[in-house]
Biopython code that builds the backbone (N, CA, C, O; Angstrom):
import numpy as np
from Bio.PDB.StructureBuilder import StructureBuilder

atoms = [
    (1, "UNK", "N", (0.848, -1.176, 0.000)),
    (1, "UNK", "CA", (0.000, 0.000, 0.000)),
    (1, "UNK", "C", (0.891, 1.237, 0.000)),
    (1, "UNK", "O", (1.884, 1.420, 0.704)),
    (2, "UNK", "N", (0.435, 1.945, -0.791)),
    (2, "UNK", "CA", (1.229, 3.340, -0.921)),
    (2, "UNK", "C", (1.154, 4.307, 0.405)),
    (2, "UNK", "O", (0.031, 4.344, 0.909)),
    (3, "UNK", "N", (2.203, 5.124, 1.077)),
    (3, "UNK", "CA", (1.934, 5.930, 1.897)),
    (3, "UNK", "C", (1.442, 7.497, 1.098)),
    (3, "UNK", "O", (1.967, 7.951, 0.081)),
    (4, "UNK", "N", (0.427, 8.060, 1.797)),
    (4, "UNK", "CA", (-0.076, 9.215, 1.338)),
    (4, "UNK", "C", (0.971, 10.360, 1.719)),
    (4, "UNK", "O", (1.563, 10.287, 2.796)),
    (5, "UNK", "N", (1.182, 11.338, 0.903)),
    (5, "UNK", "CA", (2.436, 12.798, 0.509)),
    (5, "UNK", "C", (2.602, 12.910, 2.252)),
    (5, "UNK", "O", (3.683, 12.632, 2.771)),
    (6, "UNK", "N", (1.929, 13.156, 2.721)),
    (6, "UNK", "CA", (2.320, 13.165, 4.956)),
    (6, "UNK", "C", (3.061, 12.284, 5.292)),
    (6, "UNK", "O", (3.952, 12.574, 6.090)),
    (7, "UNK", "N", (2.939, 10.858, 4.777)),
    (7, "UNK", "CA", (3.956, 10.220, 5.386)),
    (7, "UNK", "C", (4.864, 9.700, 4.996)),
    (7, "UNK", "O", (5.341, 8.788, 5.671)),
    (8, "UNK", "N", (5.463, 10.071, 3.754)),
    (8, "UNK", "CA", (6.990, 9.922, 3.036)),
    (8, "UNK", "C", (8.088, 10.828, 3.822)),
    (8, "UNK", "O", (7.996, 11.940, 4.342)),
    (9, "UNK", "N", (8.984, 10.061, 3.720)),
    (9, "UNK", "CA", (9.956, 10.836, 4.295)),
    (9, "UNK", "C", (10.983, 10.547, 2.900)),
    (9, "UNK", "O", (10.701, 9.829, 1.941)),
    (10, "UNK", "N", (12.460, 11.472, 3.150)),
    (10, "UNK", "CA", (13.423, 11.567, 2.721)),
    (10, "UNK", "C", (13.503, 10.209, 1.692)),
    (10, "UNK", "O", (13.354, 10.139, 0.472)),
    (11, "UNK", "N", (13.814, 9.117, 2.752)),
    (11, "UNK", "CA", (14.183, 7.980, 2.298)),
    (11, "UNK", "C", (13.428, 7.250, 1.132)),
    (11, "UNK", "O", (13.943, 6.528, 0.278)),
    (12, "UNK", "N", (11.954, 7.620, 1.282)),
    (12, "UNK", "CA", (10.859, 7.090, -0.047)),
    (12, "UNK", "C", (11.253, 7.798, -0.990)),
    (12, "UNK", "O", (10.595, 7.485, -1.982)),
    (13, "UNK", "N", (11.874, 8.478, -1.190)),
    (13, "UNK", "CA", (11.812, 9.184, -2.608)),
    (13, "UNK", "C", (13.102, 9.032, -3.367)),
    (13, "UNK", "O", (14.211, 9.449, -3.035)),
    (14, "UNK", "N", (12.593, 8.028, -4.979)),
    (14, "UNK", "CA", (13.277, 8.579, -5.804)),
    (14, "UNK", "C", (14.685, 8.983, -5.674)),
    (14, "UNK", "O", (14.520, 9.800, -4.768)),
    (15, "UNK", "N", (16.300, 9.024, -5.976)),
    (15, "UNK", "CA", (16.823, 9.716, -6.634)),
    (15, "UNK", "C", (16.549, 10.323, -7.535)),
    (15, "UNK", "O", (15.871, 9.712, -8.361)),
    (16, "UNK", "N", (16.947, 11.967, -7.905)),
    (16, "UNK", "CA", (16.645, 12.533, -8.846)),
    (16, "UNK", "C", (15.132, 12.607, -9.216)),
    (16, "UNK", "O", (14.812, 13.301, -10.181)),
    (17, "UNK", "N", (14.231, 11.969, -8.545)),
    (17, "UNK", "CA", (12.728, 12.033, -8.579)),
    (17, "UNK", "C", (13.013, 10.882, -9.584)),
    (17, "UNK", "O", (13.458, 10.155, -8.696)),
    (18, "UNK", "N", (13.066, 10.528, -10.095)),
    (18, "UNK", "CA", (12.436, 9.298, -11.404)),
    (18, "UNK", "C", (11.675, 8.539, -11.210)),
    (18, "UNK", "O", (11.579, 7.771, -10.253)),
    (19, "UNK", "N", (10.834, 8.697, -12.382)),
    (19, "UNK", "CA", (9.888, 7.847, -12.561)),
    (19, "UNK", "C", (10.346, 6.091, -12.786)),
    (19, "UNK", "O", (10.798, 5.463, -13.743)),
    (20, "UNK", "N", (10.000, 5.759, -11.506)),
    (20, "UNK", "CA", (10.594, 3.948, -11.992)),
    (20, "UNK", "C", (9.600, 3.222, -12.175)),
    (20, "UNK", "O", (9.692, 2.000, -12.284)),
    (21, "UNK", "N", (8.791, 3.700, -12.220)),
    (21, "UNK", "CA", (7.522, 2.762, -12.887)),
    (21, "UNK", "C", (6.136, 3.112, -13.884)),
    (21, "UNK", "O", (5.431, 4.066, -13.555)),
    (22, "UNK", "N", (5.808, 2.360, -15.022)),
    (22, "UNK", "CA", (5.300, 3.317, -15.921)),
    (22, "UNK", "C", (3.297, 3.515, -14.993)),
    (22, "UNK", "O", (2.669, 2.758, -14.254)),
    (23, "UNK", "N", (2.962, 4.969, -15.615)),
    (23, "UNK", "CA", (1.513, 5.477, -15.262)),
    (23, "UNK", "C", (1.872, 6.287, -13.694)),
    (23, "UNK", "O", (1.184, 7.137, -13.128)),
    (24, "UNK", "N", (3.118, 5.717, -13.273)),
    (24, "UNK", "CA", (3.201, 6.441, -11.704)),
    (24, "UNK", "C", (2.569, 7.777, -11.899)),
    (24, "UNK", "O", (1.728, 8.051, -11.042)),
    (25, "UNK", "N", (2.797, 8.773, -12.926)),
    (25, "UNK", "CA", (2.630, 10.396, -13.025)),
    (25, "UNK", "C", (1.097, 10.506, -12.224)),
    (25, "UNK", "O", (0.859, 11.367, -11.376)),
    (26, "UNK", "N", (0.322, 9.679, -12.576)),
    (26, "UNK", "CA", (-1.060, 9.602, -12.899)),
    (26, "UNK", "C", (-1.368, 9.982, -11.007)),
    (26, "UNK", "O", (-2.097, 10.871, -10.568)),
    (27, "UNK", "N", (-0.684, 9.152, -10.341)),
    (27, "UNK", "CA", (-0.480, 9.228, -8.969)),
    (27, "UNK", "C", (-0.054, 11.071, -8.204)),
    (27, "UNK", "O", (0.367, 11.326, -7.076)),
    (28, "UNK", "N", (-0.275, 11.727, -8.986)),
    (28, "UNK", "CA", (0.497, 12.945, -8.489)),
    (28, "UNK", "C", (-1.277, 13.895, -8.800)),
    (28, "UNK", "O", (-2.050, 13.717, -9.742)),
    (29, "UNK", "N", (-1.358, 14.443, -8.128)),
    (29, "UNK", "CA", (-2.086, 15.401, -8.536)),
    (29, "UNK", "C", (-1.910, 16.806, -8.479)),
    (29, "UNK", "O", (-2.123, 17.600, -7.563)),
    (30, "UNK", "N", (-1.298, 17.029, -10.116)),
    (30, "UNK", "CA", (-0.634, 18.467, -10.276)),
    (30, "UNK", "C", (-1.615, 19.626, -10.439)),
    (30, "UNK", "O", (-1.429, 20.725, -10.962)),
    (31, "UNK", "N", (-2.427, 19.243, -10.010)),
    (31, "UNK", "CA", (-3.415, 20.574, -9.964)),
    (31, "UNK", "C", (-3.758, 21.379, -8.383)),
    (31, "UNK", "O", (-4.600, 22.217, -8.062)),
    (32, "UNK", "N", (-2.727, 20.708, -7.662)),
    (32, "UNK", "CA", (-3.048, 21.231, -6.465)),
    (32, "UNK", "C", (-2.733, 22.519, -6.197)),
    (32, "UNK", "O", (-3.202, 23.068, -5.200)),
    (33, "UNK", "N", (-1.870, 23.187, -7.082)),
    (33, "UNK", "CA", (-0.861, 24.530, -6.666)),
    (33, "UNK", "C", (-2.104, 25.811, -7.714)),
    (33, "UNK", "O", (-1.829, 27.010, -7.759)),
    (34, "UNK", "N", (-3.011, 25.398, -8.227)),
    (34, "UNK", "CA", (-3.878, 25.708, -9.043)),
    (34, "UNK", "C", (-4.284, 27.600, -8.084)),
    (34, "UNK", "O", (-4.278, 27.860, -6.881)),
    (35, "UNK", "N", (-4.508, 28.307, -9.019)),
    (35, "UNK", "CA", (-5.080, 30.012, -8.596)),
    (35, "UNK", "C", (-6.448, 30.053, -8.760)),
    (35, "UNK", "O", (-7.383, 30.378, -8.029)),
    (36, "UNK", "N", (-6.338, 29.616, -9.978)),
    (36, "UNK", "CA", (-7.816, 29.680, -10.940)),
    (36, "UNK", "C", (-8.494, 28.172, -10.991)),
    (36, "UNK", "O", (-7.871, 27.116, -11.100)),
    (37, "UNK", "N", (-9.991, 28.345, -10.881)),
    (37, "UNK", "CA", (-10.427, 27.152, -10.816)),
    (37, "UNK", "C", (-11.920, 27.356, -11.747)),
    (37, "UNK", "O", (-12.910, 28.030, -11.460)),
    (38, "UNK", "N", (-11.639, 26.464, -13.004)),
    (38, "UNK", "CA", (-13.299, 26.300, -13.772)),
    (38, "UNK", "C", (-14.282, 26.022, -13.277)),
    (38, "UNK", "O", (-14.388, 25.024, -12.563)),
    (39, "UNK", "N", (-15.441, 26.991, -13.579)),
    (39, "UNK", "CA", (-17.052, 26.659, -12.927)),
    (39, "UNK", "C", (-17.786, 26.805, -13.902)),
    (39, "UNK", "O", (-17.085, 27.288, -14.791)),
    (40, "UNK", "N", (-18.683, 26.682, -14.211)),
    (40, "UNK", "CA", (-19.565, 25.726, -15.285)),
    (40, "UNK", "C", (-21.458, 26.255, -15.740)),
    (40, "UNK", "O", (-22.374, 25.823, -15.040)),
    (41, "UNK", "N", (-21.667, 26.940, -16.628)),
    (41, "UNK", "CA", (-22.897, 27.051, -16.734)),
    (41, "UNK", "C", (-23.281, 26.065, -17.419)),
    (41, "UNK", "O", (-22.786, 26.374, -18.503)),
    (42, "UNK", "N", (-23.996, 24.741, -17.654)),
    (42, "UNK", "CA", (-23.904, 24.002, -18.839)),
    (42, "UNK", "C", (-25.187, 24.133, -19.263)),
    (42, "UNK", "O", (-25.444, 23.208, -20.033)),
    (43, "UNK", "N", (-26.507, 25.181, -19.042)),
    (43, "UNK", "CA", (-27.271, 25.590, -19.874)),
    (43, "UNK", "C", (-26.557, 25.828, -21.164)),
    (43, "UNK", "O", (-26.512, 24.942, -22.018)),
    (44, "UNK", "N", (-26.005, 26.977, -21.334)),
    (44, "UNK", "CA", (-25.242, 27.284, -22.418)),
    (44, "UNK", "C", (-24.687, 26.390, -23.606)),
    (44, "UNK", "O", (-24.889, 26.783, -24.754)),
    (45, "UNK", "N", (-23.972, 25.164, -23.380)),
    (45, "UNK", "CA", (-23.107, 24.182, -23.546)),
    (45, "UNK", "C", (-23.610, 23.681, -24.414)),
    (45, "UNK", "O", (-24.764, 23.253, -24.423)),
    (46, "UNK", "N", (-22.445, 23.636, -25.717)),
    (46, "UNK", "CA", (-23.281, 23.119, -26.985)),
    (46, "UNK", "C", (-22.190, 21.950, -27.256)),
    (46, "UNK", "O", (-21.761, 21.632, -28.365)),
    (47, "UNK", "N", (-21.887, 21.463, -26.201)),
    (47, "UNK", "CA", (-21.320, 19.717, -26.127)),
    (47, "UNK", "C", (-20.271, 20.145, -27.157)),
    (47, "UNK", "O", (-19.735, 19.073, -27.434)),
    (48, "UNK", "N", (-19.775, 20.929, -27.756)),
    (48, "UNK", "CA", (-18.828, 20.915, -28.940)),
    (48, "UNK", "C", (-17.498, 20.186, -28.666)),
    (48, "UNK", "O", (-16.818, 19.638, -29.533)),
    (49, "UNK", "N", (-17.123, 20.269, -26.940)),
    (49, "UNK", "CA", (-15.562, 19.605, -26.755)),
    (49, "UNK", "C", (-14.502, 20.281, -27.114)),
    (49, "UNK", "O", (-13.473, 19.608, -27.049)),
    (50, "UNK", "N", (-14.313, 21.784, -27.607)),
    (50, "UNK", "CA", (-13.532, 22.474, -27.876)),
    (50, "UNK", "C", (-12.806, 22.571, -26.876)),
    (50, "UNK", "O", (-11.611, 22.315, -27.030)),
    (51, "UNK", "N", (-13.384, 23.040, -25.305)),
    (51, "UNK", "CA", (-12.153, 22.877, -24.457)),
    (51, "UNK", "C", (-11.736, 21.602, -24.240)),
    (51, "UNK", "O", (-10.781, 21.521, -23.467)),
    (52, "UNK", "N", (-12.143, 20.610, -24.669)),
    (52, "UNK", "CA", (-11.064, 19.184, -24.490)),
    (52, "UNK", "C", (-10.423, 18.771, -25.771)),
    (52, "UNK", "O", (-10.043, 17.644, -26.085)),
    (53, "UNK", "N", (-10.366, 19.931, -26.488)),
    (53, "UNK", "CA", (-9.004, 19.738, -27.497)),
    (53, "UNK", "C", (-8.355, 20.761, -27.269)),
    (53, "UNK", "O", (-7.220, 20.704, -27.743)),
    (54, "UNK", "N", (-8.648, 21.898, -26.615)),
    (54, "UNK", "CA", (-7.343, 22.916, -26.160)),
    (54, "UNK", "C", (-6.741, 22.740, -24.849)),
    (54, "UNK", "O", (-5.950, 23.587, -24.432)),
    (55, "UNK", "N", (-7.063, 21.654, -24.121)),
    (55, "UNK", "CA", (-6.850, 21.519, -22.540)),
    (55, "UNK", "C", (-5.159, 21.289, -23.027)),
    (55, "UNK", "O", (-4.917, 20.409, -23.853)),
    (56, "UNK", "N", (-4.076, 22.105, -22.480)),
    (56, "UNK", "CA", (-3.077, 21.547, -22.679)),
    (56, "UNK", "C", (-2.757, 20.672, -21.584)),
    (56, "UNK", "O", (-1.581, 20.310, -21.583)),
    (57, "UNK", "N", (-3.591, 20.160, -20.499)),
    (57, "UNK", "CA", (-2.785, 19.305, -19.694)),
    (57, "UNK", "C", (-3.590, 18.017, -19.915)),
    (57, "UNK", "O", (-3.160, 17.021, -19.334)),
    (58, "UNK", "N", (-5.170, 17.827, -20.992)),
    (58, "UNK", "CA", (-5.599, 16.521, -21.170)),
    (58, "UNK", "C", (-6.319, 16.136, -19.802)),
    (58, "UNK", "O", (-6.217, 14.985, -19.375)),
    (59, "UNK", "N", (-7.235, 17.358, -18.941)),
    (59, "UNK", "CA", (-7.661, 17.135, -17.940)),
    (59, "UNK", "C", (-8.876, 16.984, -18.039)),
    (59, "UNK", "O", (-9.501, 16.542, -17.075)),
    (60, "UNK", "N", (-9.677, 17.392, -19.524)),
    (60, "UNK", "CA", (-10.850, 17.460, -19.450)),
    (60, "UNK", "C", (-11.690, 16.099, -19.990)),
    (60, "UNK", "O", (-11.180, 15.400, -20.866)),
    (61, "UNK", "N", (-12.722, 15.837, -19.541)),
    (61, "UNK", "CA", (-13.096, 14.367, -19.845)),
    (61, "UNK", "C", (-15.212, 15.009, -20.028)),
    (61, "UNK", "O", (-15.983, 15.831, -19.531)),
    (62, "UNK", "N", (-15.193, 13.997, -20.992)),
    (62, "UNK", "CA", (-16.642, 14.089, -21.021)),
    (62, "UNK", "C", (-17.666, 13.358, -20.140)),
    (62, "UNK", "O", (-17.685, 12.127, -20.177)),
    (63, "UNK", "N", (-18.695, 14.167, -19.187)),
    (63, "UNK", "CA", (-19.196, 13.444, -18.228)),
    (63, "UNK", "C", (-20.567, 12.383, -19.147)),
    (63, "UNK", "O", (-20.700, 12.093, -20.335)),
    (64, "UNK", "N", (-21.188, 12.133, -18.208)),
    (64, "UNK", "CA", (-22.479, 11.395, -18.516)),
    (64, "UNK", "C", (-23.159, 11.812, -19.666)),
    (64, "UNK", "O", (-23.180, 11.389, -20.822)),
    (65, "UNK", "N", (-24.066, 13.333, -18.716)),
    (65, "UNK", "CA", (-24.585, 13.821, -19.746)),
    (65, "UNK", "C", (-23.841, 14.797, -20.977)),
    (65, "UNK", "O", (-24.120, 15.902, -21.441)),
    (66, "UNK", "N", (-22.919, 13.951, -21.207)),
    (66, "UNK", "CA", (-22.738, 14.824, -22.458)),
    (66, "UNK", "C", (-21.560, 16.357, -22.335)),
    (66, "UNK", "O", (-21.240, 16.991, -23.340)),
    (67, "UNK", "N", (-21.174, 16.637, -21.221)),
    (67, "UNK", "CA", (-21.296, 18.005, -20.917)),
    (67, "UNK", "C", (-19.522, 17.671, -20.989)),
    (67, "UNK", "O", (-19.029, 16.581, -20.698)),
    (68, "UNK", "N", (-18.827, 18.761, -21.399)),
    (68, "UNK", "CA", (-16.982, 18.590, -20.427)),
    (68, "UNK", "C", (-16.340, 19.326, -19.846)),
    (68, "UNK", "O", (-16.161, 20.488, -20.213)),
    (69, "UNK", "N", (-15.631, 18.591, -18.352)),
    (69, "UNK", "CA", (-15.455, 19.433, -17.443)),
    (69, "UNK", "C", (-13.956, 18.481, -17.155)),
    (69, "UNK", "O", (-13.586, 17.334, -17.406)),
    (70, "UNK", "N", (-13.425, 19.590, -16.541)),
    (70, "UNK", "CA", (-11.827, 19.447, -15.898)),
    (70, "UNK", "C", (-11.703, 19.096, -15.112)),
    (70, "UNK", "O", (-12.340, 19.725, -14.267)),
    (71, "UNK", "N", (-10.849, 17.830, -14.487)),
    (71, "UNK", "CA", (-10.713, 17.334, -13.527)),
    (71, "UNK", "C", (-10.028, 18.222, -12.663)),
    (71, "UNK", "O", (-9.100, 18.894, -13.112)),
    (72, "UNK", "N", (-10.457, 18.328, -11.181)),
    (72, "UNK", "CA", (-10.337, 19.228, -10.865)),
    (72, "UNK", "C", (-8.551, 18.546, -9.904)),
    (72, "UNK", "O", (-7.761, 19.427, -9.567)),
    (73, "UNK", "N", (-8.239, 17.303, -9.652)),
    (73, "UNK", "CA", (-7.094, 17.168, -9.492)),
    (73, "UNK", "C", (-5.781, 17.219, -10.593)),
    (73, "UNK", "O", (-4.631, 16.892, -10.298)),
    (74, "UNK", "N", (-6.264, 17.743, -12.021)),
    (74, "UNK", "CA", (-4.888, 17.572, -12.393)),
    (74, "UNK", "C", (-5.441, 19.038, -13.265)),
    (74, "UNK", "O", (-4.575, 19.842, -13.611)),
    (75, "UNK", "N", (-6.481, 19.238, -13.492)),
    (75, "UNK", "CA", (-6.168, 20.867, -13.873)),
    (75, "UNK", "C", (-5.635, 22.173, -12.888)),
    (75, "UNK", "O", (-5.754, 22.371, -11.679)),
    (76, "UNK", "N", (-4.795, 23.208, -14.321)),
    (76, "UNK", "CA", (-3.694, 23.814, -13.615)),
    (76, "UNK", "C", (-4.524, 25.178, -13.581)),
    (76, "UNK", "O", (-3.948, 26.240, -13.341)),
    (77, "UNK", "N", (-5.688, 25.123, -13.791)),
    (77, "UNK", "CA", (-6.230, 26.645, -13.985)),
    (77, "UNK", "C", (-5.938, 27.790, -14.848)),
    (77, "UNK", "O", (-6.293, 28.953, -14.655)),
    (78, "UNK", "N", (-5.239, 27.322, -15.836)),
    (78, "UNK", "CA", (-4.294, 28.258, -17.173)),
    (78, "UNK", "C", (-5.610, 29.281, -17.755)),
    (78, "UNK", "O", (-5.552, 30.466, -18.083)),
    (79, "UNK", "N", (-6.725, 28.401, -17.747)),
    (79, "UNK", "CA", (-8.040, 29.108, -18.540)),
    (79, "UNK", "C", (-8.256, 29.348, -19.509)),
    (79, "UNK", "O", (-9.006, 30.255, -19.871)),
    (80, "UNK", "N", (-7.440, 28.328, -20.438)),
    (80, "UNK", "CA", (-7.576, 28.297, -21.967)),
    (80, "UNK", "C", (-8.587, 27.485, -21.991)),
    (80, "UNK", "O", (-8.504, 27.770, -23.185)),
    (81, "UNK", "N", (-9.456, 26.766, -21.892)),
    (81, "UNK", "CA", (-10.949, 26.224, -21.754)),
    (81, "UNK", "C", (-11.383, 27.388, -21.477)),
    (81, "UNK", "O", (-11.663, 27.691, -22.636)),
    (82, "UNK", "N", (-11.701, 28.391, -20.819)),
    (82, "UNK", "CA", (-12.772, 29.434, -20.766)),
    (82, "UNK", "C", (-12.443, 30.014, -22.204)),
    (82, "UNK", "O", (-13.120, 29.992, -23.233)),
    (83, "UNK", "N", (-11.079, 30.584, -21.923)),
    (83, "UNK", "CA", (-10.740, 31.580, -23.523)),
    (83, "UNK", "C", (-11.705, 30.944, -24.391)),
    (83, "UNK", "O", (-12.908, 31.198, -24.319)),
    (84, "UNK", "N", (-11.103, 29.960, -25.372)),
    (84, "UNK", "CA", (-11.550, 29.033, -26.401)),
    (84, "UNK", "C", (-13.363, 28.475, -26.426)),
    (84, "UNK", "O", (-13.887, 27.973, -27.420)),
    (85, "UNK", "N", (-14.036, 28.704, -25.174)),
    (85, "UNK", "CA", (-15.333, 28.145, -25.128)),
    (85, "UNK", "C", (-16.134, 29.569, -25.996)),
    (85, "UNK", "O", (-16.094, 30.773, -25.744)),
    (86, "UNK", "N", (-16.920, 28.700, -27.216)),
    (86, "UNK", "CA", (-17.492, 30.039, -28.178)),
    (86, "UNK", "C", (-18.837, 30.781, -27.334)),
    (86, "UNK", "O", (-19.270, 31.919, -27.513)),
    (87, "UNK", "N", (-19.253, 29.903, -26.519)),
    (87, "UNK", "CA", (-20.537, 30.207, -25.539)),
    (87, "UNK", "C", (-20.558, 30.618, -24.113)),
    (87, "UNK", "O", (-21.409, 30.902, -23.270)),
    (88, "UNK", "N", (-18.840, 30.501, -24.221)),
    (88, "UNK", "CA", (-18.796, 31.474, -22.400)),
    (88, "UNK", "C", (-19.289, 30.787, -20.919)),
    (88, "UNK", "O", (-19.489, 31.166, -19.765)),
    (89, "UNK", "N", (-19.363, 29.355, -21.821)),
    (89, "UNK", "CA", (-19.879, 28.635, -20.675)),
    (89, "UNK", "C", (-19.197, 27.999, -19.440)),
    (89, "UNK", "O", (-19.850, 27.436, -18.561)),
    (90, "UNK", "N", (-17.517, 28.147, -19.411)),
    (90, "UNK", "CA", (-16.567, 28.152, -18.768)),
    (90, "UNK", "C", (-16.136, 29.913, -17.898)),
    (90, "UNK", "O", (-15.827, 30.820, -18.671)),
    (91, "UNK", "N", (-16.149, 30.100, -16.970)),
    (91, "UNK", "CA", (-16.176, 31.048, -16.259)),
    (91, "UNK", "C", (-14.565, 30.606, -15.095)),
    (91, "UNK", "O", (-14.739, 29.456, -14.692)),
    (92, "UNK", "N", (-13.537, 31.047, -14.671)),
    (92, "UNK", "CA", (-12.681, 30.488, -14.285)),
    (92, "UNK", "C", (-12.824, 31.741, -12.804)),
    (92, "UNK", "O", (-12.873, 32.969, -12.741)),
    (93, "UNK", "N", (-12.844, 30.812, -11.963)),
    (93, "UNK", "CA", (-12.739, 31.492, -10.497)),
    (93, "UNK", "C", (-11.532, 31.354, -9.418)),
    (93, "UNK", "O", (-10.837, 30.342, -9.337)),
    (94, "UNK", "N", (-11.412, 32.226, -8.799)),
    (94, "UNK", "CA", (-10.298, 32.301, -7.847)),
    (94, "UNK", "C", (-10.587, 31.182, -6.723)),
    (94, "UNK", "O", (-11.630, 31.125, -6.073)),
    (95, "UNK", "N", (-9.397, 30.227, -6.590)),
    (95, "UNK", "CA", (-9.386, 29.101, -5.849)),
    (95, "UNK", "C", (-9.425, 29.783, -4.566)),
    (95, "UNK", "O", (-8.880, 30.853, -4.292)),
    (96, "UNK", "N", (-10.265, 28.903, -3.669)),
    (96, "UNK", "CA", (-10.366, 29.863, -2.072)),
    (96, "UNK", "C", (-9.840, 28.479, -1.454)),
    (96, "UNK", "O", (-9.880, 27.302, -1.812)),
    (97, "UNK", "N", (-9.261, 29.273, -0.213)),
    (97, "UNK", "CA", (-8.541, 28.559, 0.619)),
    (97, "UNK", "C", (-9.298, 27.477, 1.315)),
    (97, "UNK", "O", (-10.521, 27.453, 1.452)),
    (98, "UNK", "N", (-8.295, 26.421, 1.819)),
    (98, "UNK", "CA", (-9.582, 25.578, 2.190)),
    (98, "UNK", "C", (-8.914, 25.230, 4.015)),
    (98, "UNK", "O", (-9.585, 24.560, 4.801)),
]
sb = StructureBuilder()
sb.init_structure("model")
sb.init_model(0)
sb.init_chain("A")
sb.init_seg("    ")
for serial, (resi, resn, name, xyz) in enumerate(atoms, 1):
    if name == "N":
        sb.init_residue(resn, " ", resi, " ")
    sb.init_atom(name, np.array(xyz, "f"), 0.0, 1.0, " ", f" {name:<3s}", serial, name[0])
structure = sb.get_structure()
């Protein structure tokens, strides 16, 4: 069983960080250091998927109904999904402390 980021010490980690095993990345969730965070009108939303071909980090996934939204552990908040959405239906908000 993996220990969670609190209880690694020194010794668990990597030389040089490397990846020694393949998909490990997947295990990191780089969206934590995030400013900006996507919020969502999906009245608007004409399913087009435009922001999940400009997502440069490949965070966005299509839900159930149809609709696509950014995972909120590995998106970085850049806000090129709002830019690029032709209907404005991406709105990007200031991450509040938790």
């Amino acid at each position: 069983m993996a220990k969670s980021e609190f209880e690694l010490t020194w010794q668990d980690i990597e030389i040089g960080a490397a990846v020694t095993e393949p998909g490990s990345a997947a295990a990191y969730k780089t969206g934590d250091w995030k400013s900006q965070r996507p919020t969502y009108d999906f009245s608007r939303c004409l399913k087009c998927g435009i922001c999940y071909v400009f997502c440069p980090e490949g965070c966005v996934r299509q839900n159930q109904k149809g609709h696509f939204e950014a995972n909120p552990y590995y998106c970085k908040g850049c806000g090129i999904c709002a830019y690029e959405c032709p209907t404005r239906v991406i709105v990007m908000r200031e991450e509040e402390e938790k």
